[in-house]
N, C-alpha and C positions, 0 to 999 in steps of 0.2 A: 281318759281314753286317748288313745295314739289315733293323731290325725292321719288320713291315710294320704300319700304324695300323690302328689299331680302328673298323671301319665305327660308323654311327648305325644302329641298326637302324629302321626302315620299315615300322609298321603292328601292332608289338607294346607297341603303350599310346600313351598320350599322348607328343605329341613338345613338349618343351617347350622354352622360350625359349634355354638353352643346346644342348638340341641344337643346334635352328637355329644356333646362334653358330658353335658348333664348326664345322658345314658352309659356313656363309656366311663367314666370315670365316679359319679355319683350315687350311681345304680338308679337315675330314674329309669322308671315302668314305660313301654309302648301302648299304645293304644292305638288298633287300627280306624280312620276317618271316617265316617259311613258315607260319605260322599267319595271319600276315594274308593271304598268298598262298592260304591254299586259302581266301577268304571270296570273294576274288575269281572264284577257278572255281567255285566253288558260287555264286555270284550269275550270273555268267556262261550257266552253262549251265544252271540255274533260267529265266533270261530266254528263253534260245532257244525251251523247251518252251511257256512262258505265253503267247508271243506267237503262238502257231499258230491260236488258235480268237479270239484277241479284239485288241481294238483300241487299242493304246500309244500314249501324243502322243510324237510326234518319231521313232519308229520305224516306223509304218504310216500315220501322216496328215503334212499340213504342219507348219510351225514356227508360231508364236505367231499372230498374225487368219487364216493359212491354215491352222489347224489342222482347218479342216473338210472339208477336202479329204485324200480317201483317197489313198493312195500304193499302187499294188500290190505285190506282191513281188518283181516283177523290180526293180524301181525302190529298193528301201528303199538298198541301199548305195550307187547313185547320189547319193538324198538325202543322206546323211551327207556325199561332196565335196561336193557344192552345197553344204551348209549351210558346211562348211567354208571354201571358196575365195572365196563371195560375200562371207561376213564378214571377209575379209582385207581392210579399206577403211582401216586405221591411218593417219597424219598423223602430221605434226609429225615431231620431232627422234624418233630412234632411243632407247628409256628404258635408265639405265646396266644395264651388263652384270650388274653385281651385285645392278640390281633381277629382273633378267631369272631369274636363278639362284634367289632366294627364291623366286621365282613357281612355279617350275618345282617346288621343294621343297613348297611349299605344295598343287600338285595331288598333286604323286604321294600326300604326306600323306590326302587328303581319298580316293581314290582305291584308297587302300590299304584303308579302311577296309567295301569290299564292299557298298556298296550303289547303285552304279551299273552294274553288269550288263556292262561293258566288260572287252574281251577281254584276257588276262592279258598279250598280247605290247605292250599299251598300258605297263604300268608298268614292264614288265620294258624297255623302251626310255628310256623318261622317265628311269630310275637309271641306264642307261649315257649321256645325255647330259648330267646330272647331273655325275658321277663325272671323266668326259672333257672337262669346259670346252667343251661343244658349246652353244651359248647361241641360241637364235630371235631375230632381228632383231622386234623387236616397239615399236609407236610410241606417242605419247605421248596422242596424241587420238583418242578413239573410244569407249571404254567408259561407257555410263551407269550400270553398277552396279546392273542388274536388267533381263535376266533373267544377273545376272552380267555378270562383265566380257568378255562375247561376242566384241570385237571383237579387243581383245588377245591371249583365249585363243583366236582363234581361229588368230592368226599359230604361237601355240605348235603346234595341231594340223595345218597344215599343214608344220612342222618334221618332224611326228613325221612324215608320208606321203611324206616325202620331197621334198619341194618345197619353195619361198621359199629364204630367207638367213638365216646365221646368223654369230652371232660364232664363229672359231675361231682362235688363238691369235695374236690380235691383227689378223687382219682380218676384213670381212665379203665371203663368199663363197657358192655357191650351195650349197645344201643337197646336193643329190644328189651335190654332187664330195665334200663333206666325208663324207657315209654313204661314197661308194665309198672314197674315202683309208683308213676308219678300219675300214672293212667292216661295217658297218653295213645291215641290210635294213629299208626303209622300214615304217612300218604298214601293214598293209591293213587294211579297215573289214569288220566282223563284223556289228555290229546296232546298235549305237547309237554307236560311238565318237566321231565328230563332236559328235553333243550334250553327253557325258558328257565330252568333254575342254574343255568351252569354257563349258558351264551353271555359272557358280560366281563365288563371289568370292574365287581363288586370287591375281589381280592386284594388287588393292586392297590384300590381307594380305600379300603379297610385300615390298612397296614400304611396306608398313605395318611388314614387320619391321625391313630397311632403318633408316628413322626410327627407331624405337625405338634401335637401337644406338648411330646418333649423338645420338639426345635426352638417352641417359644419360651421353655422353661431354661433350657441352653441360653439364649439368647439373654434369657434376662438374670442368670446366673454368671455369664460371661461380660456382665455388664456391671452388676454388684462387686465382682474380683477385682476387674479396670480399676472402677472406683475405689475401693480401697486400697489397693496400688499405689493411686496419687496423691491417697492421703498421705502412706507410709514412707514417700520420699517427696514429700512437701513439694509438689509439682505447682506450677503455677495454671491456674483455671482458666486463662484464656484461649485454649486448645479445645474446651467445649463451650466454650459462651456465645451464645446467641449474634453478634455482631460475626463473628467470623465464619460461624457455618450456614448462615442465613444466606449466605453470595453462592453457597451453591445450593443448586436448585434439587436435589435428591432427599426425598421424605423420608428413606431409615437412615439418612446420615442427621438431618436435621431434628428425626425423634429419637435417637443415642444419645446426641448433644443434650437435647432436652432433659432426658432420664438421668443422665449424670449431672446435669445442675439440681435437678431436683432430689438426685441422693446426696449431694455434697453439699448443699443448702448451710446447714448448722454444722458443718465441718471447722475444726478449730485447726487442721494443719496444712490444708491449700492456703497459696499466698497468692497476691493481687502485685500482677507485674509492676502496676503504675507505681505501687508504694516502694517496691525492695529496687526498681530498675529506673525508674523514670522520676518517680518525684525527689528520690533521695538522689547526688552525687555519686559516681560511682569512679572511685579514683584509684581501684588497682588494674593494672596492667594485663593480669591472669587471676580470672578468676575462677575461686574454689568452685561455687556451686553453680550448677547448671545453668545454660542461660534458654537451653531448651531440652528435655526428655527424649528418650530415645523413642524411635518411630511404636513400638508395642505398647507406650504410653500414652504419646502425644496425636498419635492418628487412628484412639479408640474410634472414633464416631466414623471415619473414610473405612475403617476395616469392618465393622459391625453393621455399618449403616448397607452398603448390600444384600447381607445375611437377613436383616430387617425386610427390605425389598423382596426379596427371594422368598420369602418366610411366607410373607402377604401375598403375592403372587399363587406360588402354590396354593393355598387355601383356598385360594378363588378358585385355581381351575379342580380341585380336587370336590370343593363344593358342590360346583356345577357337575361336574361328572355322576357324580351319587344322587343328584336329583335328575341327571340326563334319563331316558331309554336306553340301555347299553346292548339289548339282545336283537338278535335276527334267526327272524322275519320278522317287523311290525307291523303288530295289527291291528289296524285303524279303522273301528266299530262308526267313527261318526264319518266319513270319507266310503262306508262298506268297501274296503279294499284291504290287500295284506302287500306290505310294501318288503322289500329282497335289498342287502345293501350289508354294510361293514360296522352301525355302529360299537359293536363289541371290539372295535381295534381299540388300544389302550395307548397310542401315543402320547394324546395327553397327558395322562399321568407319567407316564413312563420320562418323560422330558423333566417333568417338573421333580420327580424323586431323584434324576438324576444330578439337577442344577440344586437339590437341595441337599444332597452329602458331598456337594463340592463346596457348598456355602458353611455345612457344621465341621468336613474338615478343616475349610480357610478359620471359622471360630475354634477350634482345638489348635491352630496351630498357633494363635496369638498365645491362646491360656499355656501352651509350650513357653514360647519366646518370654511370655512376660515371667513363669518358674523360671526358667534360666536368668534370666535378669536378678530375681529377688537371692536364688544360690550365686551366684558371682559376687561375691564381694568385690569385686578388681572392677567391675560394673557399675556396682548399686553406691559404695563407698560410705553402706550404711548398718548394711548386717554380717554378721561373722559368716566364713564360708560357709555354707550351708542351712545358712539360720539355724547353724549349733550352739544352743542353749549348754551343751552339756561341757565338759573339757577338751579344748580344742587338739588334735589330732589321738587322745584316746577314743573320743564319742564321736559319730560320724553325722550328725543331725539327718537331714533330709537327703543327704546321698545317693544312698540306694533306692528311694524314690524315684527320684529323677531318672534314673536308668526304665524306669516300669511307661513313665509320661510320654516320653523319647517314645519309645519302643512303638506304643499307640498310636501317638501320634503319625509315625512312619506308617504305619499298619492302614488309616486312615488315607495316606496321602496315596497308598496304592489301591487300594478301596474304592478310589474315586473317577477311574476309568469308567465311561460312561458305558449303560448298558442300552442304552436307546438306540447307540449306531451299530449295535451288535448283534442283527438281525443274522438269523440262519434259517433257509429254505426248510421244511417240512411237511408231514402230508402227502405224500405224493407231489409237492412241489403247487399244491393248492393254496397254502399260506405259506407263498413264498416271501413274504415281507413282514417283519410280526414286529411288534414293539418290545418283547422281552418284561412288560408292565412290573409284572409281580418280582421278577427278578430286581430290580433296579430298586423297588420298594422296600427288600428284602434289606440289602444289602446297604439302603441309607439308611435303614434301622439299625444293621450290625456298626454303623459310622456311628450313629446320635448312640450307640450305648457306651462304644469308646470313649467317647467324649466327655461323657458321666465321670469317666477313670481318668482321666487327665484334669479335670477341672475340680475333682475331689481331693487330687493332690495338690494343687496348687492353694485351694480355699485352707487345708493342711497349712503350709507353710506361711500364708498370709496369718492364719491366726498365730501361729507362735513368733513371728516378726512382730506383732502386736503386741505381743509379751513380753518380749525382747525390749522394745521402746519405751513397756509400759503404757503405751499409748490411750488405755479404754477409757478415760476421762475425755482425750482430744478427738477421735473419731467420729465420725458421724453417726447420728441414732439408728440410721436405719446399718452402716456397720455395724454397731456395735450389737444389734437384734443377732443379726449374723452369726458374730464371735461368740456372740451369746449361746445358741443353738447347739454349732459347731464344738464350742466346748463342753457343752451336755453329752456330747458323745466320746469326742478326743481331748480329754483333758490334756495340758500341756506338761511336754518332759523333757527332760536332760538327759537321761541314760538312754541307753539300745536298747529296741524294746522289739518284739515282733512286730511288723505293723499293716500286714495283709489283711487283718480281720478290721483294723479299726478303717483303711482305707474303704472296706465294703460296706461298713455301716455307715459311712460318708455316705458315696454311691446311693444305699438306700435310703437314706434321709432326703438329699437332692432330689432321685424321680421323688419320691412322695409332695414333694413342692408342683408337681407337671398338675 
């Protein structure tokens, strides 16, 4: 008998970056806390009673510049669809399912936490379509990232009422056929739910966890290529040894360093300066081989070790954000008050999405420089132009490759204008200052996917350089796992061959490592 998994549990403490992982990537199950669960009826029915004698924004008036206009009480749950259905105005392409799924982890998280007065059958849905691969067709363009990502969450909040489309086990379909299939009873709207499921920057941290997973899968795939780089031109290892990056004081340059001693360990073609430079005589005047690597070699750990830094950073504040309160009004059952305020602005993220496809383009641009290094023969002084295996000027080796890296890479480097300082007034001029969150999330996704396409070409060329050398006795073990992998998919060749489809099954091999 199949043991059943271990749900995540849902609102009893901080949900932190592995959980997420587990859910996002593992398919573990949610489980709502029952201690977070009563915070939610006690805020809940706290709300109903406060709202009888006074006057709530977003529950008894309009939404943001018609917040001055009274709503009566026949009217208040109408308001909540309005507010719902009107902000379903998304564009663009449908955003991946997977970003779709954080998102959704990200409300119930914020949501769990009892201070949005929203009716308990809201989260207690949000975990079964979680759990169910029930996913809201939700698009790419629309959210400004204050008052939250509105537009987006709003697509989610029509999910939960039963209405729009949703992804369901590999098509999209209309929402009310999939509740009925799955027997599922739509939301109804109590007092505020429309607001409380859309007021937030659950989108932006969604799609912000997303990245993070492939940043550090980047990161430590950009770090595997390095190293076997300076096997494949016998580079000398005191560029990451302990003694030299230890005087500076920065923790991703000195855990780079580290990572690369620890993959190059049982390397058989790094040399030791002291032996070939210092203990031996060294009596020619010009010498052949290098007495230092070019900067894409020798200053892996000062270029990666920010990206490290950055990588960490973000996580933290994208953490905290998803276990923050992100909607307004909050309502604070043990204070008996409802407090008015901004936190659905999304700056936070929106800063760190933006410093983190500045940190995956600076890591695409090394895995560039360092392909061009290994195609140069006038460079490397080690592989044929191209690392053409085949006959040289009828076979073109990795050539035309390199044009596709390039390409990306540039694509990347314009990518990376920030979308944090690219506020635009809206609203009647009500959110005149927005962070742009979901945007900027968006778009370091569209970076960390490039990036996948450049480093797939390059890990290409590294392994048929290895072949070239013959090298897979002298490399290192955890290279040669690599080469190993790597040629399970692209075996190596001499002749022209198409190579668009084996370059994507690169690509899909690497994410599957996230």
């Amino acid at each position: 008998m199949q043991e059943s998994i271990e749900a995540i549990k849902i609102g009893a403490g901080i949900l932190n970056y592995n959980d997420c992982y587990e859910v996002l990537v593992n398919d573990r199950p949610v489980e709502l806390d029952s201690a977070g669960l009563a915070k939610v009826y006690e805020s809940y029915y706290f709300l109903k009673e406060f709202i009888k004698d006074k006057l709530i924004y977003g529950i008894n008036t309009g939404f943001g510049p018609m917040a001055q206009y009274r709503i009566s009480a026949n009217d208040q749950k109408q308001l909540q669809y309005n507010l719902i259905r009107s902000h379903c105005s998304g564009s663009g392409s449908p955003i991946a399912v997977i970003n779709v799924k954080a998102l959704m982890l990200a409300r119930l998280n914020t949501l769990m936490r009892g201070y949005s007065g929203i009716h308990p059958d809201a989260v207690h849905l949000l975990a079964e379509l979680i759990n169910r691969d029930i996913c809201p067709v939700i698009y790419e363009h629309g959210g400004l990232g204050a008052s939250g990502d509105l537009v987006q969450l709003a697509h989610l909040a029509l999910t939960l009422i039963g209405e729009g489309e949703v992804h369901y086990k590999g098509e999209i379909l209309p929402t009310a056929d999939v509740f009925a299939a799955e027997k599922l009873k739509p939301l109804e709207v109590h007092i505020r739910e429309g607001l409380s499921l859309m007021n937030g920057t659950s989108a932006m941290c969604g799609i912000g966890l997303i990245n993070l997973i492939h940043a550090k899968n980047l990161l430590k795939l950009a770090t595997a290529s390095s190293c076997m780089i300076v096997e494949l031109v016998e580079s000398y290892d005191d560029h990451f040894s302990t003694e030299l990056n230890s005087v500076k004081f920065h923790p991703g340059q000195n855990k780079i360093a580290a990572d690369m001693r620890l993959f190059l360990a049982d390397s058989h073609l790094v040399k030791k300066r002291e032996k070939h430079l210092y203990d031996a005589p060294v009596i020619e005047n010009i010498l052949k081989e290098k007495v230092q690597e070019y900067y894409s070699i020798r200053c892996v750990p000062q270029i990666l070790g920010p990206v490290s830094d950055t990588i960490a950073y973000a996580e933290q504040v994208i953490v905290n954000e998803i276990n923050s309160v992100s909607d307004n009004p909050i309502i604070d059952y043990a204070n008996k008050n409802v407090f008015h305020g901004g936190n659905f602005h999304g700056d936070y993220a929106a800063l760190e999405m933006d410093k983190l496809k500045i940190a995956i383009t600076k890591l695409s641009m090394l895995c560039e420089r360092q392909l061009n290094f290994m195609l140069n023969d006038k460079l490397n002084g080690k592989f044929p132009p191209f690392v053409n295996l085949g006959t040289l000027g009828l076979n073109l080796g990795m050539q035309g490759v390199q044009f596709t890296a390039t390409s990306t890479t540039a694509e990347n480097q314009t990518l990376s204008f920030p979308m944090y300082v690219h506020s635009i007034p809206s609203n009647n001029d009500n959110q005149d200052i927005v962070s742009m969150g979901a945007n900027a999330a968006l778009i370091a996704q569209k970076v960390i996917l490039n990036t996948y396409e450049v480093i797939a070409i390059e890990l290409l060329t590294i392994v048929q350089a290895i072949d070239y050398l013959q090298a897979q006795d002298k490399i290192s073990k955890k290279a040669l796992a690599y080469y190993r992998q790597l040629r399970a998919i692209a075996p190596m060749f001499e002749l022209d061959t198409i190579r668009y489809k084996t370059q994507l099954n690169i690509v899909n091999h690497l994410k599957k490592l996230a």
